[in-house]
C-alpha positions as CSV (number, residue, x, y, z in Angstrom):
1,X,0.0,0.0,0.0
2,X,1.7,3.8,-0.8
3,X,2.1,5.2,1.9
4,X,3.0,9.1,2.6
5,X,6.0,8.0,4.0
6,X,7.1,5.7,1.2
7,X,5.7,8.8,-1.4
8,X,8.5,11.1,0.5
9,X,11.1,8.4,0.5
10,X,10.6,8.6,-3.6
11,X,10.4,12.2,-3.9
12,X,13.2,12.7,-2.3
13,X,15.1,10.0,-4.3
14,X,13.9,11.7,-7.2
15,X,15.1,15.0,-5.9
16,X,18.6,13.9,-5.7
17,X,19.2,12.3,-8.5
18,X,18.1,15.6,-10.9
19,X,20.7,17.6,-8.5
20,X,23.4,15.0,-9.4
21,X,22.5,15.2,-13.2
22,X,22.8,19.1,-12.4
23,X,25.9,19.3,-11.2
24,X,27.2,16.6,-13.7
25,X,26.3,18.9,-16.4
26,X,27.3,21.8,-15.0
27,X,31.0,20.3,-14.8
28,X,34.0,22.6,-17.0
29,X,34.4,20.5,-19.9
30,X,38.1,19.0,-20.6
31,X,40.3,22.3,-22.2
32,X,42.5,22.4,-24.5
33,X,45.8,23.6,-24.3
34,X,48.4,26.3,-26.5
35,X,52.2,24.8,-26.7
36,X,54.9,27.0,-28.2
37,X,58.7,24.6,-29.6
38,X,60.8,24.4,-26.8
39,X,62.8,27.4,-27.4
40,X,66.3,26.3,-27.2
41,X,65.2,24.0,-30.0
42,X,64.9,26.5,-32.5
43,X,67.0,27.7,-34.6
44,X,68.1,23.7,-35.0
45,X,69.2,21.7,-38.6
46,X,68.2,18.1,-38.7
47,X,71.9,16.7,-39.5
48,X,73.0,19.3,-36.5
49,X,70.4,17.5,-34.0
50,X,72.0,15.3,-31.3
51,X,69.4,12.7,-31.8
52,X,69.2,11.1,-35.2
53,X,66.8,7.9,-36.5
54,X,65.7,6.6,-39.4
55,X,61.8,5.8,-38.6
56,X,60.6,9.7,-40.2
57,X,59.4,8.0,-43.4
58,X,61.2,11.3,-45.7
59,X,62.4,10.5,-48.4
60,X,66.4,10.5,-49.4
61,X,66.7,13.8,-50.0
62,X,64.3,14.9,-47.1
63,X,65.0,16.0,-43.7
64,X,62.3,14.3,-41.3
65,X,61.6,16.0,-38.0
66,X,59.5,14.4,-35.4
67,X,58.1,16.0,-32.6
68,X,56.1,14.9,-29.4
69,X,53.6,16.4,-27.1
70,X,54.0,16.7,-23.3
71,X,52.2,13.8,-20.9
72,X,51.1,11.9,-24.0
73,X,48.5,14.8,-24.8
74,X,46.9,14.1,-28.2
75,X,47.7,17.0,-31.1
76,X,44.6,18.8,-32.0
77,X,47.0,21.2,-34.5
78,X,50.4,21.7,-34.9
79,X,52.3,24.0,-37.0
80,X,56.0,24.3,-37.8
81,X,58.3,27.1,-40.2
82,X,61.4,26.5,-41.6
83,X,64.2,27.9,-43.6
84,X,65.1,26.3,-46.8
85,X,68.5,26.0,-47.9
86,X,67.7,27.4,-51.4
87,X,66.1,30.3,-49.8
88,X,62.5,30.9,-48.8
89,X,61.0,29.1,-46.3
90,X,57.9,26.4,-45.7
91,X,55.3,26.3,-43.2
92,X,53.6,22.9,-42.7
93,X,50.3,22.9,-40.2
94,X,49.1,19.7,-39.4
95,X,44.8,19.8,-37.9
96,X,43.5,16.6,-38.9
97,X,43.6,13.2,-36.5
98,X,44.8,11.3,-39.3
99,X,48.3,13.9,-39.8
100,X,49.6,12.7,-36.4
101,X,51.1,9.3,-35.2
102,X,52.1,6.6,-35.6
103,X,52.0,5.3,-32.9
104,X,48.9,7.8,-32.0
105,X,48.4,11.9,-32.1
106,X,50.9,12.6,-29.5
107,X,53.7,11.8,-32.0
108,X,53.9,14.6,-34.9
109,X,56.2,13.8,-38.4
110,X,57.1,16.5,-40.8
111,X,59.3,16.6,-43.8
112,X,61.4,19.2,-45.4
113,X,64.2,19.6,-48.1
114,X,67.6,18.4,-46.9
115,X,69.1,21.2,-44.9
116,X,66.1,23.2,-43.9
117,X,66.2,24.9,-40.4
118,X,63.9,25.1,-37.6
119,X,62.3,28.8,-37.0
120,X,59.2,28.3,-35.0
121,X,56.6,26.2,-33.7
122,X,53.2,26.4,-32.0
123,X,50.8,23.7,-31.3
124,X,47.0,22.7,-29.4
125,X,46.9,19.5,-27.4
126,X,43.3,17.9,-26.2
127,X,44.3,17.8,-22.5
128,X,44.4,20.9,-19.5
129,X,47.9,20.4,-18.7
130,X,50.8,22.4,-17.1
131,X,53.8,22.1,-19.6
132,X,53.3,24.9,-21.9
133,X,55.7,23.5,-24.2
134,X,56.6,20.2,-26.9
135,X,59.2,19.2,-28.0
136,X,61.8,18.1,-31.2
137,X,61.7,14.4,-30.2
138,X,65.0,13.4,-32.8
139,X,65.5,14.1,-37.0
140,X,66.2,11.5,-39.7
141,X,68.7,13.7,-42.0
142,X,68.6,13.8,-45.4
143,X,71.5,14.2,-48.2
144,X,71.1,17.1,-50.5
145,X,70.0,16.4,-53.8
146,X,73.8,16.9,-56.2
147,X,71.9,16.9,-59.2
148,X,72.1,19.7,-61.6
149,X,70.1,21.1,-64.2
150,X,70.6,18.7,-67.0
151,X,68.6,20.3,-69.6
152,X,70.7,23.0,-71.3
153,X,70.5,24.4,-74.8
154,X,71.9,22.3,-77.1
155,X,70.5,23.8,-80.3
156,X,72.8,26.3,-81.5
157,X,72.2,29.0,-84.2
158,X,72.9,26.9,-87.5
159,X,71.1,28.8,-90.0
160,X,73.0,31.9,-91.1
161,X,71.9,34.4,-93.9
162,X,72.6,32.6,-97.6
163,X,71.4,35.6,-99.3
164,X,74.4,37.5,-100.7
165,X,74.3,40.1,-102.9
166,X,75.0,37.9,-106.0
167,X,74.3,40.6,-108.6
168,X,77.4,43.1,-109.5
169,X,77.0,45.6,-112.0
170,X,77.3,44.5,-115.5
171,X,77.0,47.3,-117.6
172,X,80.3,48.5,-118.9
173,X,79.5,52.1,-119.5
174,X,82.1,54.5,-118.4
175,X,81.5,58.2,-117.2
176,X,80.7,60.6,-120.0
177,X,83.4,62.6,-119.7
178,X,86.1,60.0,-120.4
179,X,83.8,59.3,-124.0
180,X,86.4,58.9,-126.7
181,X,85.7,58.9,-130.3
182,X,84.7,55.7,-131.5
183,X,84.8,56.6,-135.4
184,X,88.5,55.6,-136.3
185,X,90.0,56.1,-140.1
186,X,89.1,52.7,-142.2
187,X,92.0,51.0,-143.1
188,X,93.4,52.7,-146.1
189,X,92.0,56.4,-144.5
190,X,94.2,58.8,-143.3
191,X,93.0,61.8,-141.3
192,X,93.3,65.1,-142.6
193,X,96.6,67.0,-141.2
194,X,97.0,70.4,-141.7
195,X,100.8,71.8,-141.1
196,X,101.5,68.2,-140.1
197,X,99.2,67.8,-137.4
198,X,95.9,65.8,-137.0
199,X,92.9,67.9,-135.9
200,X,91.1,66.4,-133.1
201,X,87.1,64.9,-132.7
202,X,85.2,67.9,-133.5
203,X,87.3,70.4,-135.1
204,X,87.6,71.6,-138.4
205,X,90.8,71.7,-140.5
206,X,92.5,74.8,-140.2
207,X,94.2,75.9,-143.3
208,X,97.3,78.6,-144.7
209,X,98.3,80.2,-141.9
210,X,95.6,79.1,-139.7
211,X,93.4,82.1,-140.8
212,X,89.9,81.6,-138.8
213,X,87.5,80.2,-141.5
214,X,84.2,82.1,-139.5
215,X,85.5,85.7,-140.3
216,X,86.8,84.8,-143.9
217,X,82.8,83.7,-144.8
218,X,81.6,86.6,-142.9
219,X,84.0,89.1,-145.3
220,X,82.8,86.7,-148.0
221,X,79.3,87.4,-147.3
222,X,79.5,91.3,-146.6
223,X,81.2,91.5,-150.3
224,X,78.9,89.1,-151.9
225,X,76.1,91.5,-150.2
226,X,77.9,95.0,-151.2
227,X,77.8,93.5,-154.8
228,X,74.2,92.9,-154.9
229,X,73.2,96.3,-153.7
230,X,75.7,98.5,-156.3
231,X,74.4,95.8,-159.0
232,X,70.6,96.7,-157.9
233,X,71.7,100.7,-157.6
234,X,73.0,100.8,-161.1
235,X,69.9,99.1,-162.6
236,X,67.4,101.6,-161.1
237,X,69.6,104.5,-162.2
238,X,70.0,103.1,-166.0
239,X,65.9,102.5,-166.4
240,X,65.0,106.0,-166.1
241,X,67.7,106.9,-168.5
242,X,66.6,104.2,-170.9
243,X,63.1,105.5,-170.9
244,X,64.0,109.0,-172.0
245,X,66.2,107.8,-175.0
């Protein structure tokens, strides 16, 4: 039969198990934590690291680095800067469960070109702990890649210009002024000499005593002229004359 006293036993009972649910739920949930590198680690090379291995996984010409969070705290993100030999530098950030282990997500690997240097760190672990700091665990060096560019030019300029000037001037004119006569005597011919002395292209003979032939036609021509007019005078003065008689 319920009682009062059993239905206050139950109450109560129930009254004490919604306070524990309370303060269950109203417990701080788990935090997680900011790490900085261990500062005297940077600044580090992976061949100049006093703790080597060979269980990185880089490659042959690939520094590994591996690097482990304080009391087994799991990495939530982790992310690392280095110098490259070559110049530049590379930033790796690691955030997803599956980028950390083995042999679970305390254990961070990271590669880099042979002869990179450490320049900073910074990572979030899962857990509230004290340590405010990870670590550089050990490196697996790498060697430096020795190969050098192989491809270089190896076609050379082989065409050069084949168009000369082939054409020279043919014609065999010479420079007017250096003409000379073409028109020679015929065999047989002599040329005209006058006191012994052949006249040159162009000029007439001179003869006697070398008299100019211009003014002797022009005195011919004046007489020749005079002539005419006394002739013409003398016929006009007889016809009058004629008339009369």
């Amino acid at each position: 039969m319920f009682t009062h006293k059993r239905f206050l036993a139950a109450l109560g009972g129930t009254v004490l198990g919604l306070a524990a649910a309370a303060f269950v739920g109203a417990s701080p949930a788990v935090a997680d934590t900011d790490l900085m590198l261990q500062q005297s680690q940077i600044g580090s090379t992976a061949s100049g690291f006093p703790s080597h291995d060979d269980d990185c996984g880089n490659a042959a010409d690939q520094d590994g680095w591996h690097f482990v969070a304080p009391a087994n705290a799991n990495f939530v993100t982790l992310t690392v800067t280095f110098d490259l030999p070559g110049g530049g530098t590379q930033t790796t950030t690691l955030d997803d469960p599956a980028d950390f282990g083995p042999p679970d997500a305390s254990h961070a690997f990271v590669f880099t070109p042979a002869g990179a240097t450490l320049t900073s760190g910074s990572a979030t672990v899962a857990e509230d702990i004290k340590q405010d700091f990870f670590v550089l665990s050990h490196t697996c060096p790498g060697t430096p890649s020795s190969e050098t560019p192989s491809e270089t030019p190896s076609e050379t300029p082989s065409e050069t210009p084949s168009e000369t000037p082939s054409e020279t001037p043919s014609g065999s004119e010479t420079p007017s002024g250096s003409v000379t006569p073409s028109e020679t005597p015929s065999a047989g011919e002599s040329s005209p000499t006058v006191g012994g002395t052949t006249p040159a292209a162009g000029e007439l003979p001179h003869t006697g005593a070398g008299f100019p032939i211009g003014i002797a036609a022009l005195i011919a021509v004046f007489l020749l002229a005079t002539g005419g007019l006394l002739m013409a005078t003398t016929g006009v003065i007889k016809l009058p004359y004629r008339r009369k008689h």
